[in-house]
MDAnalysis code that builds the backbone (N, CA, C; Angstrom):
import MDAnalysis as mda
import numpy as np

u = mda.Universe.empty(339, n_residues=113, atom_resindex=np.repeat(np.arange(113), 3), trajectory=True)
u.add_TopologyAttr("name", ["N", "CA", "C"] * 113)
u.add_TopologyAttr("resid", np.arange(1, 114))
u.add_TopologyAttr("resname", ["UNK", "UNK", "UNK", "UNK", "UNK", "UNK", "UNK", "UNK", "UNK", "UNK", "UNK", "UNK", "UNK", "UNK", "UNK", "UNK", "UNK", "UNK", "UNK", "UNK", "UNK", "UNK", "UNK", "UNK", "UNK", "UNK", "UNK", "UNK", "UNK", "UNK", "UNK", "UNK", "UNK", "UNK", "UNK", "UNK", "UNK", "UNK", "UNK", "UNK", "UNK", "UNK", "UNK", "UNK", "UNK", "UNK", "UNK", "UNK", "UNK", "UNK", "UNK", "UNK", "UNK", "UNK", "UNK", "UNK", "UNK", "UNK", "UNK", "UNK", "UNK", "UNK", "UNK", "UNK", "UNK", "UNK", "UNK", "UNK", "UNK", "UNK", "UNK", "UNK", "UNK", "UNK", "UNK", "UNK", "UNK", "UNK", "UNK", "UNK", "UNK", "UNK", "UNK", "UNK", "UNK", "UNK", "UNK", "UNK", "UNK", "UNK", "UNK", "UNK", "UNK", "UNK", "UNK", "UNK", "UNK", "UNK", "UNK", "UNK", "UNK", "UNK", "UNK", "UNK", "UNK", "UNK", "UNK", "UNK", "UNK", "UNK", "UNK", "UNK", "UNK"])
u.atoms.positions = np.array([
    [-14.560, 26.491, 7.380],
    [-14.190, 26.058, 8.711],
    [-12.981, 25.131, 8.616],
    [-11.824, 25.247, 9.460],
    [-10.882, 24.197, 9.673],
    [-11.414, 22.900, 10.092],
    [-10.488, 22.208, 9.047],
    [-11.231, 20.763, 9.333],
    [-10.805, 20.172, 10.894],
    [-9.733, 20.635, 11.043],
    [-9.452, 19.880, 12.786],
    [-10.634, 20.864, 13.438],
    [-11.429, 21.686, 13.142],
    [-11.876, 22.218, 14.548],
    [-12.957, 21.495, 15.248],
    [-13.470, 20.514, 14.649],
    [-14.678, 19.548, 15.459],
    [-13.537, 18.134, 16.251],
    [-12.535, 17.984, 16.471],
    [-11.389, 16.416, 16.861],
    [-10.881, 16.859, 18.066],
    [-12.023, 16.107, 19.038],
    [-11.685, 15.521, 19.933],
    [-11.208, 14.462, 20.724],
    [-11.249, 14.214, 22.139],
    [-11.203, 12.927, 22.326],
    [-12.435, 11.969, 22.256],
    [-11.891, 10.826, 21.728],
    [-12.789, 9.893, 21.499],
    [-14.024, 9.712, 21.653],
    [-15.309, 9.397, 21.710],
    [-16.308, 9.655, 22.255],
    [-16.288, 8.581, 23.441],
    [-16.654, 9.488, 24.739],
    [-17.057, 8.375, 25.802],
    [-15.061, 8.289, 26.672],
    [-14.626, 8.580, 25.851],
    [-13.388, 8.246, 26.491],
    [-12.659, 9.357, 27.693],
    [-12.712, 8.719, 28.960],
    [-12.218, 9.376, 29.685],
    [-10.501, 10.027, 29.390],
    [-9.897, 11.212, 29.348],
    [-8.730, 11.464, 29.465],
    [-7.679, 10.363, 29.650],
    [-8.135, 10.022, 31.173],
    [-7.141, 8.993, 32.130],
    [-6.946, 7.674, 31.012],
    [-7.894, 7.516, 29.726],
    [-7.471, 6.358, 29.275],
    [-7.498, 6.399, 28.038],
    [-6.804, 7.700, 27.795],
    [-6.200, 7.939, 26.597],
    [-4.516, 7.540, 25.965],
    [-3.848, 7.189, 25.400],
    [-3.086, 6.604, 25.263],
    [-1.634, 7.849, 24.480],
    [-1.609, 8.602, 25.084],
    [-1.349, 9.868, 24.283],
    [0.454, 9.555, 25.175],
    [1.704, 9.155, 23.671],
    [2.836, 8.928, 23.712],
    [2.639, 7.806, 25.009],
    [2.044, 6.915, 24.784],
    [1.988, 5.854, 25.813],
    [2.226, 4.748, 24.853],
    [3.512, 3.928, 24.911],
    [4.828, 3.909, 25.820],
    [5.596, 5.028, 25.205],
    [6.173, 5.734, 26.353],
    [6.738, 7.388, 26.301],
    [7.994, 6.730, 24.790],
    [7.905, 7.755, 23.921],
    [9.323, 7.347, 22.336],
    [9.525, 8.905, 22.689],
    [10.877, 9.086, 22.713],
    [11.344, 10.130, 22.460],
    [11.700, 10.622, 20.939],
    [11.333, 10.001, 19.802],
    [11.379, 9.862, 18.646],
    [10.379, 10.278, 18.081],
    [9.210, 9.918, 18.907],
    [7.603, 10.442, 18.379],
    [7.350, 12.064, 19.367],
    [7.801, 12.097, 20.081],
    [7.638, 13.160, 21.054],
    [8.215, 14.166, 20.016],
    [7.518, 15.807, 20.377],
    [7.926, 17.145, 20.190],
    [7.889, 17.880, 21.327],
    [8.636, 19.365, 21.517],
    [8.522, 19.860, 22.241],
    [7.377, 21.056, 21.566],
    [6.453, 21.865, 22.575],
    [5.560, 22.605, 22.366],
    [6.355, 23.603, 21.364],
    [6.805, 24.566, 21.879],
    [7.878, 25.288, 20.724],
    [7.837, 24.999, 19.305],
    [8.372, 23.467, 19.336],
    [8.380, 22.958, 18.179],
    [7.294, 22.653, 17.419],
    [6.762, 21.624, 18.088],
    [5.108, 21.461, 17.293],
    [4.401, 22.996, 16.912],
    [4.542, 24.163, 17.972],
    [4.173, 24.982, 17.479],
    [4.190, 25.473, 16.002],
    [5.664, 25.617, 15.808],
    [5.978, 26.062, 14.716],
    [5.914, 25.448, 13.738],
    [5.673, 23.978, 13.922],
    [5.295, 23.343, 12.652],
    [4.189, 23.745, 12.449],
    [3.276, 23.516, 13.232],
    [1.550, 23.618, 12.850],
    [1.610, 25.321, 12.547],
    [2.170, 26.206, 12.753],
    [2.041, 27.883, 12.445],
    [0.630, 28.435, 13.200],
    [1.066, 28.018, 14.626],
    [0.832, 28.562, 15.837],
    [1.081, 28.743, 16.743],
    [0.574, 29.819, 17.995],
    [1.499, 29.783, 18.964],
    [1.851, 28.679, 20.145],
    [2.711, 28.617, 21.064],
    [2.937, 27.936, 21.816],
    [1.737, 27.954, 23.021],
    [1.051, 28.948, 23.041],
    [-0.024, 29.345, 23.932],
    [-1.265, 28.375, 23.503],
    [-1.679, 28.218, 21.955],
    [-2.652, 27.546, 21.286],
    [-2.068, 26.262, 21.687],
    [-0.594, 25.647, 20.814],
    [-0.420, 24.300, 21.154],
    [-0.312, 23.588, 22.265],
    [0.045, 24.386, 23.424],
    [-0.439, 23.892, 24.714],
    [-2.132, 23.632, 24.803],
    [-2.662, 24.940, 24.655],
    [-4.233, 24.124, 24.395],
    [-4.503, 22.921, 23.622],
    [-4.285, 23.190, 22.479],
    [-4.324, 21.597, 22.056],
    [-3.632, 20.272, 22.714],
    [-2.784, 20.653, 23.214],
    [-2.061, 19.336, 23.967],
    [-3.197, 18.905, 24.942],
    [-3.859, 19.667, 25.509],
    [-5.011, 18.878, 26.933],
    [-6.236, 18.821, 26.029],
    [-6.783, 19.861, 25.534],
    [-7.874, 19.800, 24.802],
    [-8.246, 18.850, 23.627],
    [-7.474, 19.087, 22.993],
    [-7.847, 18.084, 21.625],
    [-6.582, 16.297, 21.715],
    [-6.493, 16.332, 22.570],
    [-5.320, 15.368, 23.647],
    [-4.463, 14.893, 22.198],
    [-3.500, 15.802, 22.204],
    [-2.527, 15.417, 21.111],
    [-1.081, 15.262, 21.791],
    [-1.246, 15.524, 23.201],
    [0.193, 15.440, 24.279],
    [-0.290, 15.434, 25.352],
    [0.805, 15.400, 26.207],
    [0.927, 15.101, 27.813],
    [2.167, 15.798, 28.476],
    [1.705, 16.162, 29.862],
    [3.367, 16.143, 30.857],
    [3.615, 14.699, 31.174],
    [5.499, 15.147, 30.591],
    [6.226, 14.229, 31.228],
    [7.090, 14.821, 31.988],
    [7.439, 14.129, 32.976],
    [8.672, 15.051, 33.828],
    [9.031, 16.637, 33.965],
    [7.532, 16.812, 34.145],
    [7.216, 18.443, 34.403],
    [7.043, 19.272, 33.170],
    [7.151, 18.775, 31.614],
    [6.838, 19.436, 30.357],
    [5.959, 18.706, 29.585],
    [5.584, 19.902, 28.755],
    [4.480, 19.351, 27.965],
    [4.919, 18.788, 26.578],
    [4.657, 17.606, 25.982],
    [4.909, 17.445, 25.124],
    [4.352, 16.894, 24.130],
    [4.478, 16.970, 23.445],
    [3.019, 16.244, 22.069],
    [3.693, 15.454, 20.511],
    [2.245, 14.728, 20.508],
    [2.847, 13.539, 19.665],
    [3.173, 13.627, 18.553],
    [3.831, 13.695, 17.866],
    [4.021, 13.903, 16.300],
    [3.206, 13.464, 15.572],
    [2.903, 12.297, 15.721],
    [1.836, 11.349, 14.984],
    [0.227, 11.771, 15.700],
    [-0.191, 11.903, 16.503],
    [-1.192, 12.880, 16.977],
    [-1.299, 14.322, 16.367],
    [-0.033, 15.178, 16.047],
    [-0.119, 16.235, 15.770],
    [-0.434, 16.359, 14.263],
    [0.364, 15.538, 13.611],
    [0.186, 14.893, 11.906],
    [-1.107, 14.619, 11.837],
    [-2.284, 13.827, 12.724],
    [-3.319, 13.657, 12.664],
    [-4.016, 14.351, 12.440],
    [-4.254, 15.268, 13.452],
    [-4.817, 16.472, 13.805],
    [-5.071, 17.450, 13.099],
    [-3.692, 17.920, 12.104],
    [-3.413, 19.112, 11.075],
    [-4.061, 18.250, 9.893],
    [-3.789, 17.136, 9.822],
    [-4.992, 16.470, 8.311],
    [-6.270, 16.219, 8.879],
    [-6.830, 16.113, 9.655],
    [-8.300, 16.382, 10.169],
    [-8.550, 14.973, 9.999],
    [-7.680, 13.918, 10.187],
    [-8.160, 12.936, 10.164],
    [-8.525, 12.281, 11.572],
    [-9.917, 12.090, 11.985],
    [-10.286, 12.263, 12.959],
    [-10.361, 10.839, 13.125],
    [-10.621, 9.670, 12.605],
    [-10.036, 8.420, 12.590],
    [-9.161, 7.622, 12.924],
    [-7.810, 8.385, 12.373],
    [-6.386, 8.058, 12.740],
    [-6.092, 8.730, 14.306],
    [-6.283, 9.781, 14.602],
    [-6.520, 9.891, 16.307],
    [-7.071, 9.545, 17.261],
    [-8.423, 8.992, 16.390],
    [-9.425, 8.009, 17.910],
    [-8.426, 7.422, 18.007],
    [-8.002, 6.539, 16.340],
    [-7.340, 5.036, 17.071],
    [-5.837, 5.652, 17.549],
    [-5.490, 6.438, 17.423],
    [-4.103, 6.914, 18.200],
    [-4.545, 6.902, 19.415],
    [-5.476, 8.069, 19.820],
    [-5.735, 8.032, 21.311],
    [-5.575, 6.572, 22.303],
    [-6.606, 5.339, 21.477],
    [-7.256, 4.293, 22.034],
    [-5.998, 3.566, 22.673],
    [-4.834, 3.869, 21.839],
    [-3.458, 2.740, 21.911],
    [-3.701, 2.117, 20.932],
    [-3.829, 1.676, 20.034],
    [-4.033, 1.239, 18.508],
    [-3.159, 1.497, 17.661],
    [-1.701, 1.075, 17.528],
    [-0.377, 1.411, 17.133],
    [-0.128, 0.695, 15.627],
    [-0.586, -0.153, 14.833],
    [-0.450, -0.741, 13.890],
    [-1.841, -0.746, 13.209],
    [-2.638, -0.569, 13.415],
    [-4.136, -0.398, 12.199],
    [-3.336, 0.540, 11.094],
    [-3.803, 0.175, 9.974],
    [-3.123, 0.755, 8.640],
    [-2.860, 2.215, 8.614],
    [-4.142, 3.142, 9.155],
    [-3.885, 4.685, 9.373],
    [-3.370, 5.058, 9.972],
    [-2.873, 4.389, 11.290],
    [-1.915, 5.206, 12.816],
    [-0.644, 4.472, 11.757],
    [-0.466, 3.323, 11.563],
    [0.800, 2.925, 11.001],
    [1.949, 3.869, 9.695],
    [0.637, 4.563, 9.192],
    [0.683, 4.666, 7.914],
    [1.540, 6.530, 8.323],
    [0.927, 6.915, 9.717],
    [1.505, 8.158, 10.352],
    [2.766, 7.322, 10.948],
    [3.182, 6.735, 11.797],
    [4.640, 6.676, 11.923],
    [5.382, 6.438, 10.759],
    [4.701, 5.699, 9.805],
    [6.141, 5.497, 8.761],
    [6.025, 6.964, 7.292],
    [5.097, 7.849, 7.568],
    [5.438, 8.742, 6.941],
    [6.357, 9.891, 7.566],
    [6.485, 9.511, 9.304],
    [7.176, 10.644, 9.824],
    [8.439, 9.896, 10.386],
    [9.008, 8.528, 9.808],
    [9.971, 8.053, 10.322],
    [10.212, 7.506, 11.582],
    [8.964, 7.455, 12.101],
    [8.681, 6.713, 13.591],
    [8.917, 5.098, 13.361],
    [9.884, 4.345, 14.344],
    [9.347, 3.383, 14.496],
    [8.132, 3.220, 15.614],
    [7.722, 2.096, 15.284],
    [6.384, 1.911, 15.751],
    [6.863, 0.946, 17.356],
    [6.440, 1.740, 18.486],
    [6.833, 1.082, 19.649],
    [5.579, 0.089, 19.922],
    [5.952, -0.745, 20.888],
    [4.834, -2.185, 20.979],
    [3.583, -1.437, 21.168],
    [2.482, -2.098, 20.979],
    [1.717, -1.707, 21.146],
    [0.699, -1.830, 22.846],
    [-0.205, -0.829, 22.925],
    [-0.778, -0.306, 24.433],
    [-1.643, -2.026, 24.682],
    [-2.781, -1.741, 23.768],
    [-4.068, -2.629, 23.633],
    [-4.051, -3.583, 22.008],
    [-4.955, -4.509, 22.002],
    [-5.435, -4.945, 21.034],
    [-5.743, -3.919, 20.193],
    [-5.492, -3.874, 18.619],
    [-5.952, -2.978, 17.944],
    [-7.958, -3.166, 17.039],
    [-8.418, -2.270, 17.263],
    [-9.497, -2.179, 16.648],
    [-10.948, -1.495, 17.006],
])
């Protein structure tokens, strides 16, 4: 079984207060297309994953998804995405995804933990 196929959102956590590219980085952002083809699937799937497994959002009428969510996701690290989801921008594992993908790290949503 693929290890992402059980990573969802958080437990208990409504959508609405998920933290997904919240504050919007155009640096951390992909376009579906793109993320597609990284992950070696279609744009049809990665749109599902963008609402379903909340690895993106619309902004300004497109869908777009997080790099560091998507990096999560494809390592099945289901840890590093709660606390992505939560807004949790500096705990060692979300940190440890922007600076392996060259993200700086924008302020953070919430308290981390």
């Amino acid at each position: 079984m693929n290890a992402t196929a059980n990573i969802d959102r958080p437990s208990g956590q409504k959508k609405d207060n998920l933290f997904i590219l919240r504050p919007w980085s155009i640096e951390e952002a992909i376009d579906v297309k793109g993320a597609a083809a990284q992950a070696g699937v279609s744009p049809l799937t990665m749109r599902d994953w963008a609402s379903k497994k909340n690895i993106g959002r619309v902004v300004a009428g497109r869908v777009w998804i997080s790099r560091v969510a998507l990096a999560a996701y494809l390592d099945g690290d289901a840890e590093a995405l709660s606390e992505y989801q939560r807004g949790c921008r500096s705990t060692p594992r979300v940190a440890a995804y922007f600076r392996r993908l060259g993200i700086p790290i924008v302020e953070q949503i919430k308290a981390d933990g």
